[in-house]
C-alpha positions as CSV (number, residue, x, y, z in Angstrom):
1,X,-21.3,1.0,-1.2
2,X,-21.9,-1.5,1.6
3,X,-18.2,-1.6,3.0
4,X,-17.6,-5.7,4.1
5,X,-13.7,-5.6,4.5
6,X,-13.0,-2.2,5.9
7,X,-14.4,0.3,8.5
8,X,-15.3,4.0,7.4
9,X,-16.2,6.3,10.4
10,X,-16.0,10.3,10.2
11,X,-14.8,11.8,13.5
12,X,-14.4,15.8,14.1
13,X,-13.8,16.1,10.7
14,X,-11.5,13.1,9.7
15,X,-12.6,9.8,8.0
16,X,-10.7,6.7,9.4
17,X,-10.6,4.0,7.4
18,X,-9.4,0.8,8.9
19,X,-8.6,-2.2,6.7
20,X,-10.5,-5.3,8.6
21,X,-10.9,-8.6,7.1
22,X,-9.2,-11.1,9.9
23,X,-8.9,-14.0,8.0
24,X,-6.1,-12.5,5.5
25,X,-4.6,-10.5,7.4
26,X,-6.1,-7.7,4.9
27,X,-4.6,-9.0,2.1
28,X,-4.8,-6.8,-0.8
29,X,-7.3,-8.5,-3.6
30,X,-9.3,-7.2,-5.5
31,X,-12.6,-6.6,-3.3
32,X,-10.5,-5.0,-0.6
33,X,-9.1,-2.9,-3.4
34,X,-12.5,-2.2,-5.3
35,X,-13.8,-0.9,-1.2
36,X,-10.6,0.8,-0.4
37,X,-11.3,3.0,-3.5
38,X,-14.9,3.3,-2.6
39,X,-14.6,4.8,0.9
40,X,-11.5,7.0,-0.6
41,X,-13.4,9.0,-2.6
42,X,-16.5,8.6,-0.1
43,X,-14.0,10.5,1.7
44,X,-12.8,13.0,-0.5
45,X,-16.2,13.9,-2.1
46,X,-18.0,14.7,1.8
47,X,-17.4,18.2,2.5
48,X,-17.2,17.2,6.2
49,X,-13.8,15.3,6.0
50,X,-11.0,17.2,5.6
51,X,-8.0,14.7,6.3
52,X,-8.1,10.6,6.6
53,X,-6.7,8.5,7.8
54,X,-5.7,4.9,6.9
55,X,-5.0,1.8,9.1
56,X,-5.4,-1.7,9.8
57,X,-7.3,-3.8,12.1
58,X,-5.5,-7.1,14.1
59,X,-1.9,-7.7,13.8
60,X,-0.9,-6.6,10.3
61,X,-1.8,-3.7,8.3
62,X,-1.6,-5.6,5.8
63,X,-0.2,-8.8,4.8
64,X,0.0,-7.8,0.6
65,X,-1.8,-10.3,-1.7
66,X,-3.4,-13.1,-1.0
67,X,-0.8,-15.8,-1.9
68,X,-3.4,-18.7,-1.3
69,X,-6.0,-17.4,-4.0
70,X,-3.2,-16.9,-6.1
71,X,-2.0,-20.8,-5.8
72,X,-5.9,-21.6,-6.2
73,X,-6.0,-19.9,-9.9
74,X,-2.2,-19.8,-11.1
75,X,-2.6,-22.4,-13.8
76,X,-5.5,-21.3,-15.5
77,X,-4.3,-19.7,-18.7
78,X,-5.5,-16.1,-18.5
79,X,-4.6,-15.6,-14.8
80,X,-2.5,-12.6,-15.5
81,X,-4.4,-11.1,-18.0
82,X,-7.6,-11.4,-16.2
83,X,-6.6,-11.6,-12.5
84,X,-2.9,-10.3,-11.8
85,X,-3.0,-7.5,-14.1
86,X,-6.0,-6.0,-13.2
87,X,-5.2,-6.1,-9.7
88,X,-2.2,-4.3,-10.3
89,X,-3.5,-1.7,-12.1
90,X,-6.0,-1.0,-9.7
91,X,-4.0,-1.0,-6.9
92,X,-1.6,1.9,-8.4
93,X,-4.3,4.2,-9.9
94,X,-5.4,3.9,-6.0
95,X,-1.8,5.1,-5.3
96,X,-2.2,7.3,-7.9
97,X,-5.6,8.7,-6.5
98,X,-4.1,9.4,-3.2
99,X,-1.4,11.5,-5.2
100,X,-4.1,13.7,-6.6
101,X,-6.7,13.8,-3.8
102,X,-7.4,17.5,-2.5
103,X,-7.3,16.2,1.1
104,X,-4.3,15.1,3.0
105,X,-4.4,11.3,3.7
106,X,-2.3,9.7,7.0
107,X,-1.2,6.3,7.2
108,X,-1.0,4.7,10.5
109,X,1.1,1.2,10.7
110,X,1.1,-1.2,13.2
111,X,2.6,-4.6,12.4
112,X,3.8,-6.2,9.2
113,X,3.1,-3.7,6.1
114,X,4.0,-6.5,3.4
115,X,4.4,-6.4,-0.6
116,X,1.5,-4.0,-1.8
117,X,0.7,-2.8,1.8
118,X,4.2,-1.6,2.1
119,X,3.5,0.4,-1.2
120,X,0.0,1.3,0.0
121,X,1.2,3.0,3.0
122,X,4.6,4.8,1.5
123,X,1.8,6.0,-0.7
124,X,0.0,8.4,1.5
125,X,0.9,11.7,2.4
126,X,2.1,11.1,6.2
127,X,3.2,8.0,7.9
128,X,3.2,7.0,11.7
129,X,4.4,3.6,12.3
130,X,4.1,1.9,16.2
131,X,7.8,0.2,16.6
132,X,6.6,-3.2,16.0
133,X,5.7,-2.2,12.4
134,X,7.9,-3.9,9.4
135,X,8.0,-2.4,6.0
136,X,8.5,-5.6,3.4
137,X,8.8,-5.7,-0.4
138,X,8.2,-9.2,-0.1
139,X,7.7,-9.4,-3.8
140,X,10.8,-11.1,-4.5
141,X,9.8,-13.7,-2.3
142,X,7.3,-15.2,-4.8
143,X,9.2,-14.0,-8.5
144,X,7.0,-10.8,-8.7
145,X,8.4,-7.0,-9.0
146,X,7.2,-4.2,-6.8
147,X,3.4,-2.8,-7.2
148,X,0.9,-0.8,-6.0
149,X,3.5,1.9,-7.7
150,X,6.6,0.8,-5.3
151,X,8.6,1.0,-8.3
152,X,7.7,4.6,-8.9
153,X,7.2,6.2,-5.8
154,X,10.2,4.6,-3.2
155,X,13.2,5.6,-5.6
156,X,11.8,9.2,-5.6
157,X,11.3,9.2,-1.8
158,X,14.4,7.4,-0.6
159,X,17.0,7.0,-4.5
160,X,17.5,4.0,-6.6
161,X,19.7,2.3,-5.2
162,X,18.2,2.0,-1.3
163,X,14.8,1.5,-3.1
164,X,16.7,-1.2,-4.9
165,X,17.9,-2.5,-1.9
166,X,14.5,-2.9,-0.8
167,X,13.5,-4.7,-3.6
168,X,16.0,-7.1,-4.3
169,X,16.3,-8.3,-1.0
170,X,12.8,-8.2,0.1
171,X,14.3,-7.6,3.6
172,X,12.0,-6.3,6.7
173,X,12.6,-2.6,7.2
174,X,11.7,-1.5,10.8
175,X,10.0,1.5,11.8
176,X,12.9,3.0,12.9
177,X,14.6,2.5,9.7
178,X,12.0,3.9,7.8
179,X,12.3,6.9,10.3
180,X,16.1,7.4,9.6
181,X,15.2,7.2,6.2
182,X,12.7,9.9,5.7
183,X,9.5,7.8,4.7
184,X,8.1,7.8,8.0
185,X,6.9,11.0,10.3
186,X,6.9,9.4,13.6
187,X,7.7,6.5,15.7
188,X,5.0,6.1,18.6
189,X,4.9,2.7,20.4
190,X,1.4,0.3,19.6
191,X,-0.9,1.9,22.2
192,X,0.0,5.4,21.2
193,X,-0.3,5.1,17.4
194,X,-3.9,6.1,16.8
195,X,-4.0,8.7,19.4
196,X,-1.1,10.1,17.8
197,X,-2.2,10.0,14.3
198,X,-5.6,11.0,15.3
199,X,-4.4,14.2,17.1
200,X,-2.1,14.9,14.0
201,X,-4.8,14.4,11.7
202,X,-7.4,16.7,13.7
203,X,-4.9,19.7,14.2
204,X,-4.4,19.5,9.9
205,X,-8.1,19.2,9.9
206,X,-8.5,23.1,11.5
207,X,-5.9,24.7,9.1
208,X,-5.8,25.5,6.2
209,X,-7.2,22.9,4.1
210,X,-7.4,24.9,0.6
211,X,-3.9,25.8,1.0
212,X,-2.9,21.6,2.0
213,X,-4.6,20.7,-1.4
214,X,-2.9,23.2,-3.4
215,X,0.3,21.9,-2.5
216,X,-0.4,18.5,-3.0
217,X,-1.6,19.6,-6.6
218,X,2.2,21.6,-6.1
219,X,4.2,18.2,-5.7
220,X,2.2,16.4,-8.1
221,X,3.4,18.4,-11.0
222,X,7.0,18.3,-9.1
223,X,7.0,14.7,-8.8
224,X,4.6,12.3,-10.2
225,X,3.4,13.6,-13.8
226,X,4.9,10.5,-15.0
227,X,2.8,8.6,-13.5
228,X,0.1,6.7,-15.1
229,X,2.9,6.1,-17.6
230,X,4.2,4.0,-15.6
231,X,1.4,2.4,-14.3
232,X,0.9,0.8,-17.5
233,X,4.7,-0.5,-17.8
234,X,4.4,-2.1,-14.4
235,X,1.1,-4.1,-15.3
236,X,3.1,-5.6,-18.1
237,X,6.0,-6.8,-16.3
238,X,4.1,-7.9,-13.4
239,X,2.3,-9.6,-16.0
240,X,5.3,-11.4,-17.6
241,X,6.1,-12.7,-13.8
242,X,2.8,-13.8,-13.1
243,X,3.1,-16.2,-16.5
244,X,6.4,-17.7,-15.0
245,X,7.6,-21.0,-13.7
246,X,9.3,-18.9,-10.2
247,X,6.3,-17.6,-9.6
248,X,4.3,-20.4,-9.4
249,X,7.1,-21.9,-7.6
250,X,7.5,-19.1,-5.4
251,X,3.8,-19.5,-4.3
252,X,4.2,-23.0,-3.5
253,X,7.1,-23.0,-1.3
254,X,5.9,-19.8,0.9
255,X,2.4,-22.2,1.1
256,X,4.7,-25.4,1.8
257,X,6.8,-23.1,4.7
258,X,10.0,-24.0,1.9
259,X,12.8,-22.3,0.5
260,X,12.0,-21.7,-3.4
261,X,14.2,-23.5,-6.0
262,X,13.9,-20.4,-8.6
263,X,15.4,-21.1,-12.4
264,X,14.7,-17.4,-13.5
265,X,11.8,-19.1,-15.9
């Protein structure tokens, strides 16, 4: 696959892949998504890699979806079924992909890590965050719930109710934060955030790999056999939030720079 929203470079042994598409801030849609999954199991099928590592390019990981193609199509009768839904879904198996991948896979945040970036990167097996990085389930913020598996995986990493903190409020968790509360390995400033993950990521890369997959195969059947279960219960509520009137209104006032007059329709 020709690769026109990410970078994929393999480098003593580790494949970086760096989300890049400037004018979104990488917003999650689904070509990023359908690329993302691409150069995953690019990745994880080349016997040469034997860790990745995930990033952004510019000043956001990654801003979540893309709020303005949302607006653009919101109307149109099938937009959850056909758009929203799908998107979902596909975002979560990649979650869910990561899970079950044999090769360890390191997530490196600089800057904002909103909605389904923040999912995205609390996904992966290791994360290092530069302190200007801010972990947002900005969901809330236009009527949706959590995805990309948020809803699954941040209860059983951090308990309901902080998770539910998270999600209710849609507040921006610092770096440091995320430290204290165990989803993050190590606070490093900007500059230092690469090399650090990169040095992290080469050391795993010369040990032993067989025994790293075996015990992600180990916490899979600890943690996450529910798990594609669920994926199908989030679709359909997300679904059910896309149809609604607060959505659509949620959209238009983070367009319009506005606070949102929900009515919980």
């Amino acid at each position: 696959m020709e690769f026109k929203m990410l970078r994929f470079v393999v480098e003593d042994a580790v494949a970086v892949i760096t989300l890049d598409y400037a004018p979104t801030l990488n917003a999650l849609d689904m070509n990023l998504a359908l690329e993302l999954e691409a150069a995953l199991k690019q990745a994880e099928e080349d016997d040469a890699v034997k860790v990745v590592v995930l990033t952004g390019a510019g000043r956001a990981f990654c801003g979540g979806g893309d709020i303005r193609f949302m607006k653009a199509h919101c109307e149109e009768p099938d937009f959850a079924d056909t758009s929203m839904g799908p998107l979902a879904g596909k975002l979560s198996e990649i979650v869910l992909y990561i899970k079950k991948m044999k090769k360890l896979v390191i997530c490196a945040v600089a800057g904002a890590a909103a909605g389904g970036g923040c999912n995205l990167a609390l996904g992966c097996d290791f994360v290092f965050a530069a302190d200007n990085a801010k972990f947002l389930q900005a969901f809330v913020g236009i009527a949706l719930i959590p995805d990309t598996s948020g809803g699954y995986m941040l209860p059983r990493a951090i308990g309901t109710h902080r998770a539910m903190d998270m999600f209710v409020t849609g507040r921006p968790v610092s770096a440091q934060e995320c430290f204290e509360l165990g989803l993050v390995k190590e606070v490093t400033t900007v500059e230092e955030l690469m090399p650090k993950a990169m040095a992290f990521a080469k050391k795993l890369a010369a040990e032993p790999t067989l025994a790293y997959a075996n015990m992600k195969k180990m916490m899979f059947v600890s943690m996450y056999q529910g798990f594609e279960e669920f994926i199908k219960a989030e679709v359909a509520l997300q679904n059910e939030c896309a149809n609604s009137a607060d959505f659509r209104e949620g959209i238009t006032a983070f367009l319009e720079k506005r606070k949102a007059k929900f009515t919980g329709k």
